[in-house]
Structure formats: C-alpha cells, structure tokens
N, C-alpha and C positions, 0 to 999 in steps of 0.2 A: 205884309206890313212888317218894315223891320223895326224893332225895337231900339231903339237910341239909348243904353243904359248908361254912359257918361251922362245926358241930359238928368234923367231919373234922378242918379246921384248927385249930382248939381242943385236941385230942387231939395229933392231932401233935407242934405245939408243946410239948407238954409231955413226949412220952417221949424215953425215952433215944436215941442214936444207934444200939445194939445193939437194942434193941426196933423200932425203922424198918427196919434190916438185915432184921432176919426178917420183917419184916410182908414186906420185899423180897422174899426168898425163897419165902414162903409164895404171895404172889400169882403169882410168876412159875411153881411146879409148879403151881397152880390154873389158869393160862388158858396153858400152855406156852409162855411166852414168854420172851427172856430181856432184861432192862434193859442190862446191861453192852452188847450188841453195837450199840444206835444209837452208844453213846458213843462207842464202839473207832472205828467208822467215822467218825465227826465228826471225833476227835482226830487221825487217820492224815490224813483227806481234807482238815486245817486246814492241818496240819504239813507235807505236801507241796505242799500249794498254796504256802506260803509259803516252804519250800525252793526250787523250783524258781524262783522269777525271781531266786532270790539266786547261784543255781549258773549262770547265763547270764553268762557276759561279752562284751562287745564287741568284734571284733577286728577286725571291716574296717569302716570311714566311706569313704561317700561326704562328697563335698567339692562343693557344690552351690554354685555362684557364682546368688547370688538377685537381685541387681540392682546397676546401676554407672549412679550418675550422670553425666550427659551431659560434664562439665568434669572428667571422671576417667578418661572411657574407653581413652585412649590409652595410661595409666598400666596400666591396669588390664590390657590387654591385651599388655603386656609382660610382668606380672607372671604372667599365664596362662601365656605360652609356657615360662617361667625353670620355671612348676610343672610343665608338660605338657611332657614333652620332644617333642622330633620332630610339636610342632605349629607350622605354616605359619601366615603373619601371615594370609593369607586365612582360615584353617580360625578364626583365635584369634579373628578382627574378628569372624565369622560366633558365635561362641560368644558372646564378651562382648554382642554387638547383640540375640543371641538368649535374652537371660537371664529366665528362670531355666534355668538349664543344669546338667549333671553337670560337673564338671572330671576330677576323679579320683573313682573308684570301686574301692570294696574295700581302700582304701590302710589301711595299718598308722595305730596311733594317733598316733605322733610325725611322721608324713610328712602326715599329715590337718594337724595341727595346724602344722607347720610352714606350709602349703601357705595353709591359712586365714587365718594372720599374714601372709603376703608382700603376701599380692590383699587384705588390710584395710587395710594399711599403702598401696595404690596406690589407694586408694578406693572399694574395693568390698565387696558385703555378702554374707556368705560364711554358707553353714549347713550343720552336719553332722550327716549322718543315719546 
C-alpha cells in the first residue's frame, strides 16, 4: 500500500485545529502511544539544560601570570610578591621566569581582579580562569 503524503498534507492543511486534535487522539488509542510525553521531555530537558549554566556563578579565579616580557620582569616580580604575601624574592624570580604560572588560586572576584591590575600595570600578562 503506498502512502500518498502530498494527499495527507492536502487534507490536513485544510481541517480545523479540533479536527487534528482528535485525529491526535484517535491515533494515539490506536497504536498506544502518547504525543504529549517526547514533548514534556524535550521542553523539561531544553529548559534545564538552559537553567543550569545560568544558576552556576563563579567564585573563586585563579590568577595565572601568562608571560612577562624580558624588560619587565623585575617590575613584574615585585608586583608578584605585593600580590602573593609571604613570597621570597627567590620563590617570585623563580615564578615570574617560570611563566605561565598560577599566582593566586581560588581568590575571591575583587582580589583576582585587583591582583591582575597590579602585575598588568608592572608589565605582565595576566589570565583568569
């Protein structure tokens, strides 16, 4: 039996919304299945996919010194220590030489960002993740 689906859509098109309704219902007690539940699950699995990165905020940045050009670095590793308390000029030289480096990790938003202006203002390139 071939299916004629221009005819189908011909028909269609032309009945009312209440008359699709029950063809709706009609098909669904005929083959036991129901329309409405892909929808439900589409619409739930759209709506929380899209809730959820909204409901995420960000509270701790790392503060990643990315690189410190060569005619900066000594700026730059001052400006390390001033962020990193109770670091030694050896441990800062060894950080700033060693870049890309963490500086600070888990820091609240305004100490990130404070911390990122200090070491950009001394010449270095600062990213926060």
């Amino acid at each position: 039996m071939a299916l004629d689906k221009a005819k189908i859509v011909e028909e269609l098109s032309s009945a009312t919304v209440l008359e699709i309704a029950d063809l709706v219902k009609q098909l669904e007690e005929k083959w036991g299945v129901s329309a409405a539940a892909p929808v439900a699950i589409a619409a739930a699995g759209g709506a929380g996919a899209a809730a959820a990165p909204a409901a995420e905020v960000k509270t701790a940045f790392d503060v990643i010194l990315a690189s410190v050009p060569a005619d900066k670095k000594i700026a730059v590793i001052k400006a390390v220590r001033e962020v990193k308390a109770g670091l030694g000029l050896a441990e800062a030289k060894a950080m700033v030489e060693g870049a890309p480096k963490p500086v600070l990790e888990g820091a609240e938003k305004a100490e990130a960002e404070a911390a990122k202006k200090k070491i950009e203002e001394a010449g270095g390139k600062v990213e926060l993740k």
